[in-house]
C-alpha positions as CSV (number, residue, x, y, z in Angstrom):
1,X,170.4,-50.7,-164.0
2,X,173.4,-51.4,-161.9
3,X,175.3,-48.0,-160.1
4,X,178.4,-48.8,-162.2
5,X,176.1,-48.7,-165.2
6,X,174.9,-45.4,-164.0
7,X,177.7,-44.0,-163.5
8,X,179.1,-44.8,-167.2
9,X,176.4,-43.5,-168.4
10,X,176.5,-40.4,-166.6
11,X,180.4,-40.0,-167.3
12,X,179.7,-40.7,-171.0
13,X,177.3,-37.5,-170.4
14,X,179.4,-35.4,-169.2
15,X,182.7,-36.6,-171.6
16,X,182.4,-33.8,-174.0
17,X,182.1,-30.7,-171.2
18,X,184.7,-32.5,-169.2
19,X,187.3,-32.3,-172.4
20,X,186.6,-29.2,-172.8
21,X,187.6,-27.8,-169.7
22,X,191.0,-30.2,-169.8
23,X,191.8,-28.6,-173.5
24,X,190.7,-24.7,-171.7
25,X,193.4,-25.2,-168.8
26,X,195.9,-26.2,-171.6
27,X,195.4,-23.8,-173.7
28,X,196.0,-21.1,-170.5
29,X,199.0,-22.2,-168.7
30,X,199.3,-20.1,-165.5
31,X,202.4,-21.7,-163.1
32,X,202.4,-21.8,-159.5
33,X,200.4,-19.7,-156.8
34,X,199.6,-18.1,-160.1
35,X,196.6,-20.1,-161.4
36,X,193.5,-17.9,-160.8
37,X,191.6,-18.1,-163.9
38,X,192.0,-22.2,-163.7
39,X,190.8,-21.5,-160.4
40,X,187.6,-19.6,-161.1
41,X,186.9,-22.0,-164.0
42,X,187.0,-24.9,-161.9
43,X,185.2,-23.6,-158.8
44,X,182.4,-21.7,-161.7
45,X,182.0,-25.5,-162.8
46,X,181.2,-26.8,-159.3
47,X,179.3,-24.0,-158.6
48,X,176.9,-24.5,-161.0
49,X,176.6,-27.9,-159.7
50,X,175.6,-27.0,-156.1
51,X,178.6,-27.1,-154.7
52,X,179.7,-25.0,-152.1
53,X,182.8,-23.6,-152.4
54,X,185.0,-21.8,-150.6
55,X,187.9,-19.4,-152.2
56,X,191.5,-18.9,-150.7
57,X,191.3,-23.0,-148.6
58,X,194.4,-22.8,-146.2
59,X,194.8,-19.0,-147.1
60,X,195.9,-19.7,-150.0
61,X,195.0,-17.3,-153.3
62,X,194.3,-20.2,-155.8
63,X,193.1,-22.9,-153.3
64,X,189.5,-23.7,-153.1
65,X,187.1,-26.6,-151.4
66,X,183.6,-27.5,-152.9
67,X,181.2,-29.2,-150.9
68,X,178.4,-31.1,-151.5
69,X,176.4,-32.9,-149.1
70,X,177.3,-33.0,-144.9
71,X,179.0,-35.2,-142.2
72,X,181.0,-38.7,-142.4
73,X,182.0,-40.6,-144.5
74,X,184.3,-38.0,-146.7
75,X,185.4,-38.6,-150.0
76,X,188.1,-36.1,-151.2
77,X,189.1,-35.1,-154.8
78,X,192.3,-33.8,-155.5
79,X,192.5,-31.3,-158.1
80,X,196.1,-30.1,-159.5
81,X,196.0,-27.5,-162.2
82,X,199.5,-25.1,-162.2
83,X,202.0,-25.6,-165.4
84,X,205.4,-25.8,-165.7
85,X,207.6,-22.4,-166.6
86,X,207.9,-22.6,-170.0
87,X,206.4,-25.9,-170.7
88,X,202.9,-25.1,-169.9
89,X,201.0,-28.2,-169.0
90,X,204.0,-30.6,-169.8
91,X,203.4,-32.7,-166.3
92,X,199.4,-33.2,-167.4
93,X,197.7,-31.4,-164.7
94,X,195.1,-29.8,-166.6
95,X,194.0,-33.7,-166.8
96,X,194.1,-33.8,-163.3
97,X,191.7,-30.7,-162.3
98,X,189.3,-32.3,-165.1
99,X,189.1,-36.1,-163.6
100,X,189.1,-34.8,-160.3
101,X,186.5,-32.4,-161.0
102,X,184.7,-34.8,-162.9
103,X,184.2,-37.8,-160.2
104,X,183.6,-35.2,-158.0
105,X,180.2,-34.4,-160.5
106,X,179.6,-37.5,-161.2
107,X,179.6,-38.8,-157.7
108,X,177.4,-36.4,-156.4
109,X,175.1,-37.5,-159.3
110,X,174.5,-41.0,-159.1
111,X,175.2,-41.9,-154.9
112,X,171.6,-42.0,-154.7
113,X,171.4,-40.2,-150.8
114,X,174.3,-41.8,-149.7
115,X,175.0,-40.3,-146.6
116,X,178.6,-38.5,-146.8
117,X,180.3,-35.9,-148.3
118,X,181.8,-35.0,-151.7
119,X,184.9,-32.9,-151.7
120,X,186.8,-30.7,-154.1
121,X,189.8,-29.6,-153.2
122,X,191.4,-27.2,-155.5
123,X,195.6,-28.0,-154.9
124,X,198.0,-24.7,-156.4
125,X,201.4,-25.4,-156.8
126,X,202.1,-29.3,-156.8
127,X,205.2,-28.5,-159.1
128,X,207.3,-26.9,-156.0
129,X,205.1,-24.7,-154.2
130,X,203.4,-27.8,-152.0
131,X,200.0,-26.3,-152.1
132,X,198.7,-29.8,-150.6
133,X,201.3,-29.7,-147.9
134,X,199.9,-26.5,-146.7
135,X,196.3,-27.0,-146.6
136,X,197.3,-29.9,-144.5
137,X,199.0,-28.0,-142.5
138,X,196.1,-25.7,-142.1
139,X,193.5,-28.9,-142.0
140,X,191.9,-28.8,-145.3
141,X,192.1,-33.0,-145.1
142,X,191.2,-33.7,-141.8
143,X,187.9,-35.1,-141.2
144,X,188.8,-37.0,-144.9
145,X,188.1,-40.8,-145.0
146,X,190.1,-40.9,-148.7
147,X,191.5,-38.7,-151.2
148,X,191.4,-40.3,-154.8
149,X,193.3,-38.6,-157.4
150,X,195.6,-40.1,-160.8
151,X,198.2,-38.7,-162.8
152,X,199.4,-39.4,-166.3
153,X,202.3,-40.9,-167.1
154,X,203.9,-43.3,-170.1
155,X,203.4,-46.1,-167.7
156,X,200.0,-47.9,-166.5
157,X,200.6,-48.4,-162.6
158,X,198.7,-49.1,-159.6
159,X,200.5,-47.2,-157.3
160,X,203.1,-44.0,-157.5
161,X,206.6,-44.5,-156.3
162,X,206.9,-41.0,-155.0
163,X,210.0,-40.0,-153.1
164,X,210.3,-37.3,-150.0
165,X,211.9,-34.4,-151.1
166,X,213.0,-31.2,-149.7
167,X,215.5,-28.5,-150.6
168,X,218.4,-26.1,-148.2
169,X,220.5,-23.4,-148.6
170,X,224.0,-23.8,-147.2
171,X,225.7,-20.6,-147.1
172,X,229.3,-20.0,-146.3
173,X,230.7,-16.6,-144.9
174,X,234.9,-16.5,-145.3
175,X,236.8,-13.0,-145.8
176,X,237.7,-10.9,-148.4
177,X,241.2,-10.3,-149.6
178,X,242.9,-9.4,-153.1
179,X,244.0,-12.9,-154.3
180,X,247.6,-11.8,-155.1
181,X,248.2,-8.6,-152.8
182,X,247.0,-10.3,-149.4
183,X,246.4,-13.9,-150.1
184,X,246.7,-15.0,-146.7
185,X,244.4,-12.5,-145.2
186,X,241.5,-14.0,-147.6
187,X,239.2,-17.0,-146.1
188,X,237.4,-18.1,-149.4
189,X,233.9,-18.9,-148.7
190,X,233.7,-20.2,-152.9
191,X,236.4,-22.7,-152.1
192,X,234.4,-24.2,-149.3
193,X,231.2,-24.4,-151.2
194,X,233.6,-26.4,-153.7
195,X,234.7,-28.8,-150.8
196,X,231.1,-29.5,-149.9
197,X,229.8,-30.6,-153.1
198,X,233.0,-32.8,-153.0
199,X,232.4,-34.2,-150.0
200,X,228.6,-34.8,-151.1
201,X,229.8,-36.4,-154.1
202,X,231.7,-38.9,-152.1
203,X,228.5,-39.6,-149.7
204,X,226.5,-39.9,-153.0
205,X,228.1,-43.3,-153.7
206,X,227.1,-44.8,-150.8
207,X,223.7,-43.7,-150.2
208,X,220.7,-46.2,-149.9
209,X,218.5,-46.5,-153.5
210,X,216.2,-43.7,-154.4
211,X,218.2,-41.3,-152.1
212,X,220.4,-38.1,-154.2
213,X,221.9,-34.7,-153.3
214,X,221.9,-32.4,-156.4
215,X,223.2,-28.9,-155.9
216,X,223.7,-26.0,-157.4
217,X,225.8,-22.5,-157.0
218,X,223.5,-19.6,-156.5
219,X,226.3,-17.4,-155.3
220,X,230.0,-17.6,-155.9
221,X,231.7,-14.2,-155.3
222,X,231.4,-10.7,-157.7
223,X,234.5,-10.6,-159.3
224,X,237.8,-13.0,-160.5
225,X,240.4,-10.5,-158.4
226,X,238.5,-10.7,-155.4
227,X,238.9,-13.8,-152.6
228,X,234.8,-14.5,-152.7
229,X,233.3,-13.3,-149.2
230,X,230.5,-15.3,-149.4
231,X,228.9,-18.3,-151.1
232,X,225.9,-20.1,-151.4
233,X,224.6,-22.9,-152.8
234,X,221.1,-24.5,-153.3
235,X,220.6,-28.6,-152.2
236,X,217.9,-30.9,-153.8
237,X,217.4,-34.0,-151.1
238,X,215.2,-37.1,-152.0
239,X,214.9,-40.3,-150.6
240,X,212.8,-43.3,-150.4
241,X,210.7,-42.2,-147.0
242,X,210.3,-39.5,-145.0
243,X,212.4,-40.8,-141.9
244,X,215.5,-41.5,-144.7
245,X,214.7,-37.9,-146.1
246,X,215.5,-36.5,-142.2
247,X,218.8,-38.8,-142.4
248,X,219.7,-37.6,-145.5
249,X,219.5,-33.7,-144.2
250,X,221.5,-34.0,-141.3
251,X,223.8,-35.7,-143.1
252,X,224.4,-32.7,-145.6
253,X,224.2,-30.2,-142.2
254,X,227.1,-32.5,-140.6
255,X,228.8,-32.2,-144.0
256,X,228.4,-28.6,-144.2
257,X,229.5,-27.8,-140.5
258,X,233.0,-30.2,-140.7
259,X,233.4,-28.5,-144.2
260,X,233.4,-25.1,-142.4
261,X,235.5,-26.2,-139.3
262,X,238.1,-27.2,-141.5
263,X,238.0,-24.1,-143.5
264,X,238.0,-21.4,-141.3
265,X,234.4,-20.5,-142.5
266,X,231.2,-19.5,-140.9
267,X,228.0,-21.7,-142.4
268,X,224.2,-21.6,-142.0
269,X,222.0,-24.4,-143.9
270,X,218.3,-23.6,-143.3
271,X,215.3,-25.5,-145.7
272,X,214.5,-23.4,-148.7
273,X,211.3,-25.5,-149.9
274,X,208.0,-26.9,-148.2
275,X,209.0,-30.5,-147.7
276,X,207.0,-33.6,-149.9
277,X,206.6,-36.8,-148.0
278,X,206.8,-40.1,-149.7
279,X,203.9,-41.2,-150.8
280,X,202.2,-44.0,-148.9
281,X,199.6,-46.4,-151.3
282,X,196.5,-47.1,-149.9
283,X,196.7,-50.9,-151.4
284,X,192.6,-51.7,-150.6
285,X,191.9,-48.4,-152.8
286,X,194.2,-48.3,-155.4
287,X,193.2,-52.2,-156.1
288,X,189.8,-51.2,-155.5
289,X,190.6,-48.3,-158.1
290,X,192.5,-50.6,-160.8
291,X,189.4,-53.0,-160.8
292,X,187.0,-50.6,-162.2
293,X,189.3,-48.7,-164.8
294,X,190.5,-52.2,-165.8
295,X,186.7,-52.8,-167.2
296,X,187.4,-49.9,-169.4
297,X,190.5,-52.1,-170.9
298,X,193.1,-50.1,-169.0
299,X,194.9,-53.0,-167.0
300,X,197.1,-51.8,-164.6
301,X,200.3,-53.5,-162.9
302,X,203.0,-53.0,-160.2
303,X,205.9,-50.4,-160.2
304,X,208.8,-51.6,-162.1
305,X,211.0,-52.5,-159.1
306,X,213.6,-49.9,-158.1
307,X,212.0,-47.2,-160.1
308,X,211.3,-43.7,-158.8
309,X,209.3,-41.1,-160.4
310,X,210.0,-37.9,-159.0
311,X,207.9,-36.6,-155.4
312,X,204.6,-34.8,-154.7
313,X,202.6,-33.1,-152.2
314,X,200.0,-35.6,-152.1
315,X,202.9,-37.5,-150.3
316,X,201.7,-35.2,-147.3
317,X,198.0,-36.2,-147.2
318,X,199.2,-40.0,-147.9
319,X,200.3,-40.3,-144.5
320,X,197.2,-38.9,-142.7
321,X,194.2,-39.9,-144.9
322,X,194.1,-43.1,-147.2
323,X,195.3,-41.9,-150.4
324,X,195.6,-42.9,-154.0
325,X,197.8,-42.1,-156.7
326,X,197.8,-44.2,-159.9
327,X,199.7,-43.8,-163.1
328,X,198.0,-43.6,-166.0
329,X,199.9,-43.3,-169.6
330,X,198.8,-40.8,-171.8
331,X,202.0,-41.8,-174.0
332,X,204.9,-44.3,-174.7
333,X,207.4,-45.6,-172.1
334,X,210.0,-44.0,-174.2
335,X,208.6,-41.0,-173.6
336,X,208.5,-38.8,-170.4
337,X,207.0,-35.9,-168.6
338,X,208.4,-32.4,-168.3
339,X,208.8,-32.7,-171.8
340,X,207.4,-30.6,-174.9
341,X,206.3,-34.3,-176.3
342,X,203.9,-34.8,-173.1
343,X,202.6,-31.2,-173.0
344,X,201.5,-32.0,-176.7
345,X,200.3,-35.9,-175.3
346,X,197.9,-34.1,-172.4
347,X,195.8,-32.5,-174.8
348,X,195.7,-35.6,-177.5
349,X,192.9,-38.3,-178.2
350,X,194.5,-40.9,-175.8
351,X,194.4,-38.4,-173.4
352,X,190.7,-37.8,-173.9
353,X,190.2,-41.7,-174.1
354,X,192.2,-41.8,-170.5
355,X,190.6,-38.7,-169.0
356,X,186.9,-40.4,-169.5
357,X,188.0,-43.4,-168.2
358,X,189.5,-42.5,-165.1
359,X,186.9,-40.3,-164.3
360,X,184.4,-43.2,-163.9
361,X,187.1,-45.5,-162.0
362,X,187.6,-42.3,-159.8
363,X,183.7,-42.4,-159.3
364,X,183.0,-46.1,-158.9
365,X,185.7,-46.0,-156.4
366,X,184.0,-43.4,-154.5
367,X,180.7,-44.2,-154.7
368,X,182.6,-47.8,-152.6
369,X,183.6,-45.8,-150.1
370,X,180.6,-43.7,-149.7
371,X,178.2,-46.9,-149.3
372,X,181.1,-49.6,-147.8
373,X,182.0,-48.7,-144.2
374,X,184.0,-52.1,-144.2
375,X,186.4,-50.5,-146.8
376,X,186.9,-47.5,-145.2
377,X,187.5,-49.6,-142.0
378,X,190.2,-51.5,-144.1
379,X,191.4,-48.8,-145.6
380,X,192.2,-47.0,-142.3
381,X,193.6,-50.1,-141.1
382,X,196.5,-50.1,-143.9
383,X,197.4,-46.9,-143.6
384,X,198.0,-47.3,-139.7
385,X,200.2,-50.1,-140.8
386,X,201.8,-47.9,-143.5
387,X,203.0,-45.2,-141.3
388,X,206.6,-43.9,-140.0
């Protein structure tokens, strides 16, 4: 019996328990930083599969590694289970946890004393928090030859076009003043947070494609007969890559500052978000990856040119271990995610169909790198030639 033959087999096993943990995170929503009891399920599960965990990864109260086997090469899962406020499960995560927890099983099964290690990594907070861009931070990754995660979607892709994004808080300080009995002692902060988003607006049409500035008011003054003292306002940055991203944010500092000089205000723009790297494809893996889920008649194709589907942490790990990211649609193309419609798709019958089947792509794909030092070597290769 061929390895890929085992590991169907032992996917197909292991299909009905996997489902049932994708359907349990579902049904129990828990958001960012918040997801303990999708923690303890998960690291129970590996657990009981002699894995050895470790709670709190990175110092993190929801972050977790499991373990099993010692020493190079190292094969990585990444496993996402927060919600969205109010949506629950509406990005598909609880899909995410179950595939990467799955491979990471099913690997561990069938590699038949490759030498190596299998590793879970339990990842909080994708949707804002940037639990991944933490634990790099704190070195969960290093030491990783390849991370291998997917996420659903509405379309079937190879590769995630995943933006850098970060977010700031620009806060102006003016003077107060009544706004008819001492006008001109008054320095309205509001007013200048106006200009700024004005003066964004006008950058906006001539930024590069996949770069935006969104911004919000979070503070505009306390009452109509009072010039406003203070004002601040919070900025969304994306952009194609990480370097554009860094462009992009001292372009809106630049902005703020002449804003202010010409105003008579005082201003301070600080980050107010971990920042999310773009995402960098590891092209061997992800081909490598799209072979084997393609023999369970999931064929899957390049981006659509020019479109971008939001950012992620995973960005952060893409750019120091070869990484993976594939799209796989658990709905229509008319559909998206951060919807009702795709909280409802992640826990339907294509979505079991899906889950199953990228489980064992996940696994085949590891079990490669495990056993194929000359596609880790090439994989290592394009991510040198990836880099900023």
């Amino acid at each position: 019996m061929s390895l890929y033959q085992r590991i169907r087999e032992e996917t197909e096993r292991r299909a009905d328990a996997l489902w049932t943990v994708a359907t349990a995170l579902h049904a129990d929503p828990e958001t960012a930083f918040s997801e303990h009891r999708a923690a303890k399920l998960l690291t129970d599960e590996l657990e009981r599969a002699g894995f050895a965990v470790r709670r709190e990864a990175a110092g993190l109260p929801t972050a977790f590694t499991a373990r099993a086997g010692e020493g190079r090469p190292v094969v990585a899962f990444p496993l996402e289970y927060d919600a969205l406020p109010g949506l629950g499960h509406a990005c598909g995560h609880n899909l995410i946890a179950a595939a990467g927890l799955g491979a990471a099983l099913v690997t561990e099964a069938v590699r038949d004393g490759a030498e190596g290690t299998v590793l879970a990594v339990g990842t909080p907070a994708e949707e804002g928090g940037g639990g991944k861009a933490l634990e790099v931070e704190a070195g969960v990754f290093d030491g990783v030859d390849a991370a291998l995660m997917f996420h659903p979607g509405v379309y079937d892709w190879v590769r995630a076009p995943l933006t850098a994004q970060e977010q700031y808080r620009v806060g102006f300080r003016g003077r107060a003043a009544h706004p008819t009995g001492n006008p001109t002692e008054g320095v309205d902060a509001l007013a200048a947070l106006i200009e700024l988003f004005n003066v964004l607006s006008a950058l906006g049409r001539r930024l590069p494609e996949g770069s935006h500035v969104q911004g919000i008011i979070t503070q505009g003054g306390t009452a109509t007969n009072i010039v406003p003292e203070y004002a601040e306002g919070r900025f969304g940055l994306r952009a194609v890559t990480t370097a554009a991203l860094d462009e992009l944010a001292e372009q809106l500092r630049t902005a703020a500052e002449g804003v202010a000089l010409a105003t008579g205000t005082a201003v301070t723009v600080e980050r107010a978000s971990v920042r999310y790297e773009h995402f960098r494809d590891s092209s061997v893996l992800s081909e490598r990856f799209a072979g084997h889920l393609d023999r369970a008649g999931i064929p899957l194709t390049a981006p659509t040119p020019g479109v971008y589907l939001g950012s992620s942490d995973i960005g952060n790990v893409s750019g120091r271990v070869p990484a993976i990211h594939p799209f796989v649609a658990i709905m229509g193309a008319d559909g998206s995610d951060h919807t009702p419609e795709f909280a409802e798709a992640a826990a339907s019958q294509r979505a079991r169909g899906v889950l199953t089947a990228v489980v064992e792509a996940l696994a085949c794909t590891a079990v490669d790198i495990l056993r194929d030092a000359d596609l880790r070597g090439r994989a290592w290769a394009d991510l040198l030639l990836t880099a900023d």
